[in-house]
PAVO-327207 format. One record per residue: residue number from 1; residue in three letters; chain; x, y, z of N, C-alpha, C, CB in turn. Coordinates in Angstrom, 3 decimals, padded with zeros to 6 digits, always signed. Glycine has a CB too. Layout:
BEGIN
+-------+------+------+----------+----------+----------+----------+----------+----------+----------+----------+----------+----------+----------+----------+
| pamar | pagu | nuba |      n_u |      n_v |      n_w |     ca_u |     ca_v |     ca_w |      c_u |      c_v |      c_w |     cb_u |     cb_v |     cb_w |
+-------+------+------+----------+----------+----------+----------+----------+----------+----------+----------+----------+----------+----------+----------+
|   NUM |  ALA |    A |        X |        Y |        Z |        X |        Y |        Z |        X |        Y |        Z |        X |        Y |        Z |
...
+-------+------+------+----------+----------+----------+----------+----------+----------+----------+----------+----------+----------+----------+----------+
***
This chain:
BEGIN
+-------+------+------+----------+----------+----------+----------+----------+----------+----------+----------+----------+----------+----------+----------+
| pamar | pagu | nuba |      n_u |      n_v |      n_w |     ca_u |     ca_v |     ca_w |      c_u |      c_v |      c_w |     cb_u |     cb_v |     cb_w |
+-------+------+------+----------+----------+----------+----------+----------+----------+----------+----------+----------+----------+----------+----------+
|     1 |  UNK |    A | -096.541 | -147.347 | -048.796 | -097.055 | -147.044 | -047.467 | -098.057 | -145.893 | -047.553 | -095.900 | -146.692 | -046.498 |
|     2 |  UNK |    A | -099.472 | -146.198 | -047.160 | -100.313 | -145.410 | -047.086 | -099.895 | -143.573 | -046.237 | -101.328 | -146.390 | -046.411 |
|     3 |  UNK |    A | -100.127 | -142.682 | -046.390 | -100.045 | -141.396 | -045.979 | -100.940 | -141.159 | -044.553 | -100.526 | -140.511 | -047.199 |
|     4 |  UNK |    A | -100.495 | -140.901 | -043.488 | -100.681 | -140.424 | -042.448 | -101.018 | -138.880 | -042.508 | -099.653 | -140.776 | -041.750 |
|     5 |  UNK |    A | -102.279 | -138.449 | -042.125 | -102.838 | -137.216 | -042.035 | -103.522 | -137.039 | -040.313 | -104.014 | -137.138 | -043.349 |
|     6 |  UNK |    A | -103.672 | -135.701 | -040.079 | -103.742 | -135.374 | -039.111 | -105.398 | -134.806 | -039.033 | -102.580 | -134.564 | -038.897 |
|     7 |  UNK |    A | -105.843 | -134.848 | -037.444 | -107.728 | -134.634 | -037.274 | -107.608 | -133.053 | -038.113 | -108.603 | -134.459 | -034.972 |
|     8 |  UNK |    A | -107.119 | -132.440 | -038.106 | -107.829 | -130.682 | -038.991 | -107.724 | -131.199 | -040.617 | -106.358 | -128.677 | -038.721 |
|     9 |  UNK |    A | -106.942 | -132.372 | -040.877 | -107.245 | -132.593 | -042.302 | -108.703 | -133.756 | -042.391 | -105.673 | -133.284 | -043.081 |
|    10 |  UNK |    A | -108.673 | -134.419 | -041.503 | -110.603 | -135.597 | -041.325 | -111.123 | -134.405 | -041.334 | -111.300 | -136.846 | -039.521 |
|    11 |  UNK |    A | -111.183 | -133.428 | -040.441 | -112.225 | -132.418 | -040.520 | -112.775 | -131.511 | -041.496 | -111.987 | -131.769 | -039.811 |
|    12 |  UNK |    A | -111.983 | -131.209 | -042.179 | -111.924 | -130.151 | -043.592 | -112.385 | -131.687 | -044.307 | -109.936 | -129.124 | -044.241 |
|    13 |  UNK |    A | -112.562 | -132.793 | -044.595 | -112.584 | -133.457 | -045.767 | -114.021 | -133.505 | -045.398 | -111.644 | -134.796 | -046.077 |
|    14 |  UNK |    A | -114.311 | -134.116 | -044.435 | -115.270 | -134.246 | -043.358 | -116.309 | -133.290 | -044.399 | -114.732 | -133.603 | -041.570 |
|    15 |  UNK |    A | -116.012 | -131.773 | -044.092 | -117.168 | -131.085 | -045.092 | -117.159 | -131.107 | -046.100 | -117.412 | -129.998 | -045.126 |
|    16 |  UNK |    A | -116.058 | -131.678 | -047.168 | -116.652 | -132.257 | -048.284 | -116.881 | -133.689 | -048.712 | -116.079 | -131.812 | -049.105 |
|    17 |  UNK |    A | -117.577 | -134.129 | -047.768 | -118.132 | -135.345 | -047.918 | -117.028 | -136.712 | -048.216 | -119.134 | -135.103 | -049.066 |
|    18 |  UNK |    A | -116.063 | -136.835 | -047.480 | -114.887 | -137.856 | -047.042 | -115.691 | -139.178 | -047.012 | -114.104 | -137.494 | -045.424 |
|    19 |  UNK |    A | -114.802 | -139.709 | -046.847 | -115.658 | -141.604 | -046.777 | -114.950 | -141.994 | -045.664 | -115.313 | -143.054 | -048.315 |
|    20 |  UNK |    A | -115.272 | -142.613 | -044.812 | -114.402 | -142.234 | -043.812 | -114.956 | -143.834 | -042.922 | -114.735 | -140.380 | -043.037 |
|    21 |  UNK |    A | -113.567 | -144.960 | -042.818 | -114.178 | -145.867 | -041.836 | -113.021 | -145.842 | -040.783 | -114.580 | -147.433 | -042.451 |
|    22 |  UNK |    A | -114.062 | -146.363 | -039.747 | -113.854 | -146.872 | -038.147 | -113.355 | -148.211 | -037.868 | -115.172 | -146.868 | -037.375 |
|    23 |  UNK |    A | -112.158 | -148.598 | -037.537 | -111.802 | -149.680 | -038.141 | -111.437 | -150.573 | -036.634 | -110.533 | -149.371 | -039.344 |
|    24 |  UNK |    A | -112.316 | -149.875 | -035.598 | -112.029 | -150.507 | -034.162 | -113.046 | -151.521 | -034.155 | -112.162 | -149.466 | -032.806 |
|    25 |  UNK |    A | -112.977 | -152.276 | -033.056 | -113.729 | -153.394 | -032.080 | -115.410 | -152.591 | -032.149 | -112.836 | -153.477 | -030.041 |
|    26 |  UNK |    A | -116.704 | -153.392 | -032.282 | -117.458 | -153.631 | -031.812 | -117.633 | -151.917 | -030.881 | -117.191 | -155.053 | -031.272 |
|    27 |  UNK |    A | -117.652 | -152.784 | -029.817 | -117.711 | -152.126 | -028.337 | -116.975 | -150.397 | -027.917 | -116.813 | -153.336 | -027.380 |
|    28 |  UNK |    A | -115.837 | -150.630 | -029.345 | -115.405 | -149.322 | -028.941 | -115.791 | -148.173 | -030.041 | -113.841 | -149.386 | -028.700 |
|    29 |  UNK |    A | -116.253 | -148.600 | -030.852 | -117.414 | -148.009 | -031.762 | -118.567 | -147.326 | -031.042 | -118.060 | -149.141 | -032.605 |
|    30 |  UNK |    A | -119.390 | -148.316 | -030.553 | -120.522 | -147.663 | -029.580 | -119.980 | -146.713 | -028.436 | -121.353 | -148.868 | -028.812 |
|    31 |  UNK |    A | -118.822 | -147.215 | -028.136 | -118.421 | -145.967 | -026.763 | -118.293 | -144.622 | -027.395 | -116.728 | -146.235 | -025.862 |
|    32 |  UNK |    A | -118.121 | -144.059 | -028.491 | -117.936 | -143.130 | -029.512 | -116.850 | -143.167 | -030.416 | -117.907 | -142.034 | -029.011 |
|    33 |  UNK |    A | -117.898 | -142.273 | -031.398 | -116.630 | -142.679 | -033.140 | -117.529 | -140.945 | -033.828 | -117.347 | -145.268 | -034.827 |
|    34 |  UNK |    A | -116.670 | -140.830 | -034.696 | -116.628 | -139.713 | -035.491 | -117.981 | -139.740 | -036.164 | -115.421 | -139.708 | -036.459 |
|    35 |  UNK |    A | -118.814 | -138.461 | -035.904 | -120.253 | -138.870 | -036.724 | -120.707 | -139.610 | -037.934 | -120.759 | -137.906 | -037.047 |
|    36 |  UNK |    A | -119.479 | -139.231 | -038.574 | -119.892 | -139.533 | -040.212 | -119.038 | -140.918 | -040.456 | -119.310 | -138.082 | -041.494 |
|    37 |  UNK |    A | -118.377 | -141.812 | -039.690 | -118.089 | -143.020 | -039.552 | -118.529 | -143.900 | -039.956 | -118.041 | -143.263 | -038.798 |
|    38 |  UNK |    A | -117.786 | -145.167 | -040.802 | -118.641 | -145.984 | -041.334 | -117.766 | -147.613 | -040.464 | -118.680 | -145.729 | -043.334 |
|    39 |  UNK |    A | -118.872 | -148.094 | -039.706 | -117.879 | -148.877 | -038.488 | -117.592 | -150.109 | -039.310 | -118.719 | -149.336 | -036.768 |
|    40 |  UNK |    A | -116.101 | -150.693 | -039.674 | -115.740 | -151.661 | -040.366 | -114.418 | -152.312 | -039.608 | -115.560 | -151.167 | -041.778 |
|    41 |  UNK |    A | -114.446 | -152.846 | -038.444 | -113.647 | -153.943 | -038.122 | -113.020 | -154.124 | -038.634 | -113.895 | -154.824 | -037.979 |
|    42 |  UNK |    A | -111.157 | -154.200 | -037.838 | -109.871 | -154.088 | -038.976 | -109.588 | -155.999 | -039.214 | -108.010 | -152.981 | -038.044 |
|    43 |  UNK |    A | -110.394 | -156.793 | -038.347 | -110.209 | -158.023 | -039.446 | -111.265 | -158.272 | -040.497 | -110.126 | -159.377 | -038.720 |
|    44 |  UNK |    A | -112.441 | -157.550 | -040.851 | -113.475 | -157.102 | -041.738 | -113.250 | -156.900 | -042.933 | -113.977 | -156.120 | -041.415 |
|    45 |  UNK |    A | -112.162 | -155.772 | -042.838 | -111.625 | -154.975 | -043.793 | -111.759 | -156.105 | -045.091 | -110.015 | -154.392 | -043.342 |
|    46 |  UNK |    A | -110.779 | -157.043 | -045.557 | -110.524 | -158.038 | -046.647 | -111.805 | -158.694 | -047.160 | -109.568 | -159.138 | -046.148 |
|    47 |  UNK |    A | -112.700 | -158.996 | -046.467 | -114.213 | -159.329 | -046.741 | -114.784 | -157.900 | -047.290 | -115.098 | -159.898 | -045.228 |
|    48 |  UNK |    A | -114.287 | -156.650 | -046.748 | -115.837 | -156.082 | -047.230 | -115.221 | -154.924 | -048.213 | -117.051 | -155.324 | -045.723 |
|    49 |  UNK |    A | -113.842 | -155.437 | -049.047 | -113.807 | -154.417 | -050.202 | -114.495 | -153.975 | -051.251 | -113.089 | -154.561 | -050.708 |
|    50 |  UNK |    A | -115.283 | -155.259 | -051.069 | -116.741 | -154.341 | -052.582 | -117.358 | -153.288 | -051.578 | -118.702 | -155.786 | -053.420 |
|    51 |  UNK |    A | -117.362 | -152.802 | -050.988 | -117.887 | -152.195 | -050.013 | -117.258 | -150.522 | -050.278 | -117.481 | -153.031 | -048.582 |
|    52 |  UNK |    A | -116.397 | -150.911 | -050.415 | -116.000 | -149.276 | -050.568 | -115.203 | -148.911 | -051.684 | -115.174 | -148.733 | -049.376 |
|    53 |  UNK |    A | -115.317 | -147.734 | -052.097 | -115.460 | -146.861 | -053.288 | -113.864 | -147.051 | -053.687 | -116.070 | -145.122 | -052.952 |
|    54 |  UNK |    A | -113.738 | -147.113 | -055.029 | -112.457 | -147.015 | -055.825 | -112.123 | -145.756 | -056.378 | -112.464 | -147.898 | -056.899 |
|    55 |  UNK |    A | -113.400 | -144.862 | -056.490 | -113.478 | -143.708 | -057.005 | -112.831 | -142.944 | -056.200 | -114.644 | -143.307 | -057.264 |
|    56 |  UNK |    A | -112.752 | -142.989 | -054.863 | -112.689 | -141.429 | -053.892 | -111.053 | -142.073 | -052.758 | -114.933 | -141.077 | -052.443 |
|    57 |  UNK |    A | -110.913 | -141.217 | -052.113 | -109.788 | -141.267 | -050.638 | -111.050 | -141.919 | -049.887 | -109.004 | -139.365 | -049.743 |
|    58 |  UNK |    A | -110.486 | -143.576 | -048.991 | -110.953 | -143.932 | -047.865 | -110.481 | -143.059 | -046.863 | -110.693 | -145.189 | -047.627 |
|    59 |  UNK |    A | -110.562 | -142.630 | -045.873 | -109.778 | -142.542 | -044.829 | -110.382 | -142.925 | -043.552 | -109.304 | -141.335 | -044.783 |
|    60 |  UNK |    A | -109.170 | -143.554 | -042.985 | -109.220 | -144.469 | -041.905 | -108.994 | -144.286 | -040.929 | -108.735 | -145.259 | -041.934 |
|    61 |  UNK |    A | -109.987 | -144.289 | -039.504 | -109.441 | -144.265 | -038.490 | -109.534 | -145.367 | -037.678 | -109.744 | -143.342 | -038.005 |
|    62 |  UNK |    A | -109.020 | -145.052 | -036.201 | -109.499 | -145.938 | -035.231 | -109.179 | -145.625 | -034.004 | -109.135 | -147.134 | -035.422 |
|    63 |  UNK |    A | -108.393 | -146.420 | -033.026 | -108.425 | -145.167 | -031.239 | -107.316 | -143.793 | -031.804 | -107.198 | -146.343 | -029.083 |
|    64 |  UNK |    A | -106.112 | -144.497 | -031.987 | -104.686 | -143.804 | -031.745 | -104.193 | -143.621 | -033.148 | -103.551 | -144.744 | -030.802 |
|    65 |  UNK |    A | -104.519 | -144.493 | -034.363 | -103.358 | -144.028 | -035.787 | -103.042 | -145.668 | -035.611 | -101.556 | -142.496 | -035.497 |
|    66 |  UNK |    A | -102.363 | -146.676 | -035.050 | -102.278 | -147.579 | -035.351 | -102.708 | -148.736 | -035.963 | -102.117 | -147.573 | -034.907 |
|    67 |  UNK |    A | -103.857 | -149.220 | -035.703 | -104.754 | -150.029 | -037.040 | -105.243 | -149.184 | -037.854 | -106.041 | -150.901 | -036.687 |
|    68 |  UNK |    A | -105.597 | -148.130 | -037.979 | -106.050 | -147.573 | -039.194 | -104.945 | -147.317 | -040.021 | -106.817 | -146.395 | -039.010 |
|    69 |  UNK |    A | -103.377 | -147.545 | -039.868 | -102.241 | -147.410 | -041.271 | -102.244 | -148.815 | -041.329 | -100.442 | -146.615 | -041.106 |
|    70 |  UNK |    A | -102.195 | -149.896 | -040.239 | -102.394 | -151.062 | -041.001 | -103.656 | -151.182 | -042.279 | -102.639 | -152.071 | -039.899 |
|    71 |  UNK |    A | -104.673 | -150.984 | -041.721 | -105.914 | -150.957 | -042.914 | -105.255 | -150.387 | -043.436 | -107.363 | -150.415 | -042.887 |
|    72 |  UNK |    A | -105.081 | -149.358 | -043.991 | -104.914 | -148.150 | -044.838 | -103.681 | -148.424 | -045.935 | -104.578 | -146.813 | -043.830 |
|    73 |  UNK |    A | -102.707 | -148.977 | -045.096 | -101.405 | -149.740 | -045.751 | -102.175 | -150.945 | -046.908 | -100.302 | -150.694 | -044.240 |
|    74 |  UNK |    A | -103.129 | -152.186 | -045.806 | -103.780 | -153.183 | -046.491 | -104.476 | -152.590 | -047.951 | -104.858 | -153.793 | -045.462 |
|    75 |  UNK |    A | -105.814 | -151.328 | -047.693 | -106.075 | -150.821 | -048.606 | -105.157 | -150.058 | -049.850 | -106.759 | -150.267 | -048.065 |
|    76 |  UNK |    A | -104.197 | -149.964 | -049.772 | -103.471 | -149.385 | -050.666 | -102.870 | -150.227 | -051.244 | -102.751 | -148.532 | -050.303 |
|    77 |  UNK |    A | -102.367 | -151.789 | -050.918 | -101.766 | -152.690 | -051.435 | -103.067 | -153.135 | -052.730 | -101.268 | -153.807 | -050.190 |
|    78 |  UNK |    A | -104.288 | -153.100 | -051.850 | -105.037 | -153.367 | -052.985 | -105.853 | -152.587 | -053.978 | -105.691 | -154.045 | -052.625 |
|    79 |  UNK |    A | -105.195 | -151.559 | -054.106 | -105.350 | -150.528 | -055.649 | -106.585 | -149.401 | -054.555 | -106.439 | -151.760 | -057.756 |
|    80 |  UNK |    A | -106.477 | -149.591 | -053.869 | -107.992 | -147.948 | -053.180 | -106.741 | -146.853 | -052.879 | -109.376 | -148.375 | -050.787 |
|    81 |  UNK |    A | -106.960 | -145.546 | -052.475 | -106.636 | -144.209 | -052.271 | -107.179 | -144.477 | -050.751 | -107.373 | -142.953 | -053.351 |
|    82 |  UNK |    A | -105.982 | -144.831 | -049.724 | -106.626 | -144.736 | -048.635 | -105.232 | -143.611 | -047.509 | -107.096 | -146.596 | -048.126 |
|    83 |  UNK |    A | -105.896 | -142.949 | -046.427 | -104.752 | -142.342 | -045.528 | -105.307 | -142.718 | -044.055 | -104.520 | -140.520 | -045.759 |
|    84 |  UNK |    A | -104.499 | -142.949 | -043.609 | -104.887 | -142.940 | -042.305 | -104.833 | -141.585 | -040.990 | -104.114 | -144.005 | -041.969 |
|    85 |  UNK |    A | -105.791 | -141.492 | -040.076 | -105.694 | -140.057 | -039.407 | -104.993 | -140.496 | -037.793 | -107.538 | -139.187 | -039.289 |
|    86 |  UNK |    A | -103.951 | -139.641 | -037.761 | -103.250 | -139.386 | -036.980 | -103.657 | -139.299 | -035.482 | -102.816 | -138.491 | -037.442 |
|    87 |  UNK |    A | -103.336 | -140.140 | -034.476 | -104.578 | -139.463 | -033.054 | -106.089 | -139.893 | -033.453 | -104.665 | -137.307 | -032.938 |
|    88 |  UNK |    A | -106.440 | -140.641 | -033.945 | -107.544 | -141.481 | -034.257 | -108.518 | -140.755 | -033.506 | -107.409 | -143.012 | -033.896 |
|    89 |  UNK |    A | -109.447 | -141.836 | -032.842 | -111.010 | -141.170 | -032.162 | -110.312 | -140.474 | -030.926 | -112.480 | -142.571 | -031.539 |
|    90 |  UNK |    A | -108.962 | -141.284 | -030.157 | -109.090 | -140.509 | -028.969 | -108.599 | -138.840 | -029.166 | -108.185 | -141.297 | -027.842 |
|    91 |  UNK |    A | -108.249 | -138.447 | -030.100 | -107.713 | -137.486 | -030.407 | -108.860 | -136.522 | -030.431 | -106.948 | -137.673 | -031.513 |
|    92 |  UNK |    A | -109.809 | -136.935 | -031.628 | -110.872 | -136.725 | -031.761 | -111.210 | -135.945 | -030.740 | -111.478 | -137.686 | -031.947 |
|    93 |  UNK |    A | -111.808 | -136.982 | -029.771 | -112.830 | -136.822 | -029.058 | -112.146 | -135.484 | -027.631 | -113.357 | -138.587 | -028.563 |
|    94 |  UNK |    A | -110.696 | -135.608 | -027.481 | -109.886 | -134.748 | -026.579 | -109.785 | -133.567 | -026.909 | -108.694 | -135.106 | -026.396 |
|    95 |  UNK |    A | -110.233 | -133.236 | -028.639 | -110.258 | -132.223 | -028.998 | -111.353 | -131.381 | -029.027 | -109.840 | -132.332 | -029.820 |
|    96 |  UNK |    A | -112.308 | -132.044 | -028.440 | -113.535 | -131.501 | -028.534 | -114.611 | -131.359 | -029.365 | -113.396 | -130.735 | -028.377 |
|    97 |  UNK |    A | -114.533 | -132.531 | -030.316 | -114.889 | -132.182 | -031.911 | -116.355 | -132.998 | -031.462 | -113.631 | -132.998 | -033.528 |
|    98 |  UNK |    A | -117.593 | -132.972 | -032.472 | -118.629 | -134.004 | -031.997 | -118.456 | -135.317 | -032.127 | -119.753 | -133.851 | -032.553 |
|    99 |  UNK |    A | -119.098 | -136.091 | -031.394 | -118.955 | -137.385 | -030.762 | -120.528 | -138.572 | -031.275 | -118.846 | -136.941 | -028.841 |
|   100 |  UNK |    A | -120.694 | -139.209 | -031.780 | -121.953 | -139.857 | -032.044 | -121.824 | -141.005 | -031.044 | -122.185 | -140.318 | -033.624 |
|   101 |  UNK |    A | -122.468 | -141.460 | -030.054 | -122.250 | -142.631 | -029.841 | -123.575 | -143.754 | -030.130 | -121.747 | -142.561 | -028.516 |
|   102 |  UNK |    A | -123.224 | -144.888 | -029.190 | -123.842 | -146.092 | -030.146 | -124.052 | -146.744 | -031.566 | -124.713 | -146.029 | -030.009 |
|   103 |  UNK |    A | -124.719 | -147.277 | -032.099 | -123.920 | -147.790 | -033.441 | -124.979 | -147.015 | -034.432 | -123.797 | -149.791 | -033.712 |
|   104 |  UNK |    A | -124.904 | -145.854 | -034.748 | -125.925 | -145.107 | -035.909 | -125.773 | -145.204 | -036.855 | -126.109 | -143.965 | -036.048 |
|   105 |  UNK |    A | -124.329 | -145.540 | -037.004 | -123.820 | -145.988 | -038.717 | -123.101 | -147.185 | -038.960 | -122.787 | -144.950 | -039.390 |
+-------+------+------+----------+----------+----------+----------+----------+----------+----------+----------+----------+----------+----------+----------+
***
């Protein structure tokens, strides 16, 4: 079972350059997601593992912590270093942290 981490640990990784995907809907991506977000749809995920790094920690979010430990669980079954963040975007965003919206990444 992938490791559950909390937004002050996305944030600290955050400045050293984290890999970090968004693993919501479309639509709730553009409403806002974490700047440095890389938006990958949690039925996506299985299609787009050449996609992300074997070398480093994925970490995963999405609204609340719930699909991002599914991904994160999925990613770990298949050999990646992935955690999922606790309080996802809405957490995020309640906390006051910056906000990117529309699809920039």
């Amino acid at each position: 079972m992938a490791q559950e981490v909390n937004l002050n640990d996305l944030s600290q990784a955050l400045g050293e350059d984290a890999f970090l995907i968004d693993v919501r809907e479309d639509w709730e991506f553009r409403d806002g997601h974490v700047p440095a977000a890389i938006h990958m749809p949690l039925s996506s995920v299985p299609e787009n593992l050449t996609d992300l790094p074997k070398d480093k920690k994925i970490w995963v979010i999405c609204q609340s912590g719930g699909r991002s430990m599914t991904a994160a669980n999925y990613l770990e079954a298949q050999g990646f270093d992935a955690v999922s963040v606790a309080g996802g975007t809405g957490g995020w965003i309640t906390s006051g942290k910056d906000v990117s919206m529309g699809e920039d990444i």
